[in-house]
C-alpha positions as a printed NumPy array, in Angstrom:
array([[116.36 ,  13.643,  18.824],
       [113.868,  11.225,  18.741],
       [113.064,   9.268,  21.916],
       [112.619,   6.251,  19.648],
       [116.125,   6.463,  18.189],
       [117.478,   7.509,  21.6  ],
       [115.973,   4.234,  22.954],
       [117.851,   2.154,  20.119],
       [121.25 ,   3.817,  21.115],
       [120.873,   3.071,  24.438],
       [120.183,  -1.025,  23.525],
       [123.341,  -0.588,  21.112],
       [125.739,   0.515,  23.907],
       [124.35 ,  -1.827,  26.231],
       [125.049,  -4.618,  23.346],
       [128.095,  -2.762,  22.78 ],
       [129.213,  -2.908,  26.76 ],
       [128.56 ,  -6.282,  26.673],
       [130.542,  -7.328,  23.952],
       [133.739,  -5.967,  25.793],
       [132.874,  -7.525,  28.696],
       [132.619, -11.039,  26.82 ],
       [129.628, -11.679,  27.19 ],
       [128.861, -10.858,  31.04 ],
       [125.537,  -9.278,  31.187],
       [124.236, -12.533,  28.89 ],
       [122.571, -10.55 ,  26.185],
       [124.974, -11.352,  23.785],
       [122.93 , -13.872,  21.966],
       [120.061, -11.288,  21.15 ],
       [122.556,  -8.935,  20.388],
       [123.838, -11.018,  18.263],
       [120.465, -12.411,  16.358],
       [119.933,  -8.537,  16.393],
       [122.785,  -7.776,  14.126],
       [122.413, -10.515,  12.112],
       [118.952,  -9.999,  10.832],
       [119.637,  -6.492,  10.167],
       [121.153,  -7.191,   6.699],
       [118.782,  -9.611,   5.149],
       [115.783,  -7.519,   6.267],
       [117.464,  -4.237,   5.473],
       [118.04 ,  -5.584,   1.893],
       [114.84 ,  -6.573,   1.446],
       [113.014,  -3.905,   2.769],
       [115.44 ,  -1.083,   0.683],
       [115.193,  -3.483,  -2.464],
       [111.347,  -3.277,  -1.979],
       [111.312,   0.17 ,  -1.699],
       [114.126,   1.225,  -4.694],
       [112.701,  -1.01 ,  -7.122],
       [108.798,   0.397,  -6.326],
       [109.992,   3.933,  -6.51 ],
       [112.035,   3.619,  -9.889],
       [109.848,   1.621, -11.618],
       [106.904,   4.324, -10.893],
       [109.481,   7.787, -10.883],
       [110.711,   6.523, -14.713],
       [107.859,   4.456, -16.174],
       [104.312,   6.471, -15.207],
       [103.146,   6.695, -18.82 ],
       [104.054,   3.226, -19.56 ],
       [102.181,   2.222, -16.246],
       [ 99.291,   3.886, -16.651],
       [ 98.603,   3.051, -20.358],
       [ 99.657,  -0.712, -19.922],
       [ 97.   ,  -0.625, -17.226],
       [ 94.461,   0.913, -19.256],
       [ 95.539,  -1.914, -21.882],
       [ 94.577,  -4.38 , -19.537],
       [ 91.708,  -2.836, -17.75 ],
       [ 93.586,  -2.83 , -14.33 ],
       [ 94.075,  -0.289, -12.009],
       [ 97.627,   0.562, -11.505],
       [ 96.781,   1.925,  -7.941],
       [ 95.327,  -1.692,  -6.839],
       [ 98.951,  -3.386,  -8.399],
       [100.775,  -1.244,  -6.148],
       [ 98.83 ,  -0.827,  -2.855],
       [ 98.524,  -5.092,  -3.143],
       [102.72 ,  -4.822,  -3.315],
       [103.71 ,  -1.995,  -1.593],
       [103.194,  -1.27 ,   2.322],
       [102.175,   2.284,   3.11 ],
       [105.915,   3.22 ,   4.446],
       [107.713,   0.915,   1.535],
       [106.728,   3.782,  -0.598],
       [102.836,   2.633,  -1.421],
       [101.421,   5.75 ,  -0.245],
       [103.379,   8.225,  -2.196],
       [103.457,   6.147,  -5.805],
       [ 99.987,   5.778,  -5.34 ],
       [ 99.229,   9.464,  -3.966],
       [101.098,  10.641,  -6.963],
       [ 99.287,   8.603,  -9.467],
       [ 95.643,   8.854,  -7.916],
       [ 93.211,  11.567,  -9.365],
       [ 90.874,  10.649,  -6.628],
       [ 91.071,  11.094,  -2.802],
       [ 88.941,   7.536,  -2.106],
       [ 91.189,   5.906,  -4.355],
       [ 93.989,   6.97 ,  -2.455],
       [ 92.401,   6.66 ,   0.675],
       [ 91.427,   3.19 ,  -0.511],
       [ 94.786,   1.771,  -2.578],
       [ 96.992,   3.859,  -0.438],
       [ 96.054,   3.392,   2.793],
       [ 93.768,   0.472,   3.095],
       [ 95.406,  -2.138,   0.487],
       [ 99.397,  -0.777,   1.846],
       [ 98.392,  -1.093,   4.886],
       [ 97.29 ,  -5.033,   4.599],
       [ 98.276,  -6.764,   2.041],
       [100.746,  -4.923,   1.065],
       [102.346,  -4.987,   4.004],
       [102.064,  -8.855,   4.017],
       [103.888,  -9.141,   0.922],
       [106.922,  -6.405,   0.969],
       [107.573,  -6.77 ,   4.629],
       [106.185,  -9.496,   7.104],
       [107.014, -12.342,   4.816],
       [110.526, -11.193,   4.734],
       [110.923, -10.561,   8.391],
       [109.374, -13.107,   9.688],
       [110.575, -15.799,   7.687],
       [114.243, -14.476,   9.094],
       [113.851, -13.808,  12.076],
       [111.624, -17.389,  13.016],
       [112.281, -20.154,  14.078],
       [111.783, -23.366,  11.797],
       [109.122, -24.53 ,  14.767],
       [107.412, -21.521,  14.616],
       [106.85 , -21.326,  10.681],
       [104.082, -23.482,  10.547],
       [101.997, -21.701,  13.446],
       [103.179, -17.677,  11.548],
       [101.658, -19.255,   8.356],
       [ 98.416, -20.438,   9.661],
       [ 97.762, -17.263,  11.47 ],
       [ 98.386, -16.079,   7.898],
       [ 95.996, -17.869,   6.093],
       [ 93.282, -16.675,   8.622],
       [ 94.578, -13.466,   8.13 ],
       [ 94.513, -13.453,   4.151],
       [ 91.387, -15.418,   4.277],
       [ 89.464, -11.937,   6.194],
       [ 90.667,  -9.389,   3.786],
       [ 88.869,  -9.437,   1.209],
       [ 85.502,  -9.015,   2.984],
       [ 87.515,  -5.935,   4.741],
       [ 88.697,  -4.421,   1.91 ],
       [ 85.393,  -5.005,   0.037],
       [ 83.105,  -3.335,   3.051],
       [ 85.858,  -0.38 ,   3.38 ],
       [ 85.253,   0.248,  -0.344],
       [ 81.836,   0.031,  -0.168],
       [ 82.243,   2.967,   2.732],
       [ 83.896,   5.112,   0.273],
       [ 81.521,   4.234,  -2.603],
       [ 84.169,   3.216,  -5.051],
       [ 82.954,   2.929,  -8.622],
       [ 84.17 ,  -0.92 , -10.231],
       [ 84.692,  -2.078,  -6.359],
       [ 84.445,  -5.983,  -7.254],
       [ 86.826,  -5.536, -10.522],
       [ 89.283,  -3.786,  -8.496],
       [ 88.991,  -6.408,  -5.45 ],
       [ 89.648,  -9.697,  -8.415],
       [ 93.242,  -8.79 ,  -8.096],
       [ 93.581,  -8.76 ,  -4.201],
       [ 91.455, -12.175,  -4.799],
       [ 93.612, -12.998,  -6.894],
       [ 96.729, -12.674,  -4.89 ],
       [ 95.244, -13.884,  -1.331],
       [ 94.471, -16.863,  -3.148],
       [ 97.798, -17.19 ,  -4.204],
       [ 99.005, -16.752,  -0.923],
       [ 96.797, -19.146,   0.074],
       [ 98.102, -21.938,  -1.78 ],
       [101.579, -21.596,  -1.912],
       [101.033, -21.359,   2.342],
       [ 99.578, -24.9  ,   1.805],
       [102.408, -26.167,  -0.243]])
């Protein structure tokens, strides 16, 4: 078993215990919150994840020919939606011909903005409280505000052909983010 998931039963039972007991060990409130958030963030987390995969799994050709319509790369579209566990690294593993692009779309943009956009923004805007909104988001904005220069000097380390066409749509979205943060 993993000592992870062993640690997470053990937190349960002591939960558990103290829901019997009504309450006496005084960690019912966590508990509580705990149990709570679990739905909203499973929800989103699973919808994030089903609709990614079944979109990709049923609609490759369309994807990829769309994309070529439009002179974007499908791999950028996902790793800016995705995070790297959601299921970004496997749709765009499976659709990259390229080992920097995957490197690149599936590990670098999953791991950052898409992980911003599929699963901290949904967490955190659960699980915070109203007071601590406005501090999350501008540690956001400084946040969103540094990618791009990361991204651009990562792809510049794996000599990506078309870096700065790929980067306009993480531009695009960070400024996006941006703004609606502001609203």
């Amino acid at each position: 078993m993993n000592i992870f998931i062993l640690f997470l039963l053990c937190f349960n039972f002591v939960g558990l215990i103290n829901q019997i007991l009504d309450n006496r060990l005084e960690v019912g409130v966590s508990f509580d919150k705990g149990l709570q958030s679990m739905g909203t963030l499973a929800l989103s987390m699973m919808g994030f994840y089903c609709v990614g995969v079944m979109l990709v799994n049923e609609n490759v050709a369309q994807i990829l020919s769309a994309a070529q319509k439009i002179h974007l790369d499908p791999l950028i579209v996902f790793g800016c939606l995705l995070a790297l566990n959601l299921g970004g690294y496997p749709i765009i593993h499976g659709l990259s011909f390229q080992e920097e692009m995957t490197l690149f779309a599936g590990v670098m943009m999953t791991s950052t903005l898409g992980t911003v956009i599929s699963f901290q923004l949904s967490l955190f805007f659960t699980a915070l409280k109203s007071e601590d909104i406005q501090p999350y988001i501008g540690g956001l904005i400084y946040g969103i505000i540094v990618l791009p220069a990361v991204i651009i000097i990562f792809g510049l380390y794996l000599h990506i052909s078309d870096l700065f066409v790929k980067v306009l749509l993480l531009l695009l979205i960070s400024a996006l983010l941006i703004i609606v943060c502001f609203l």
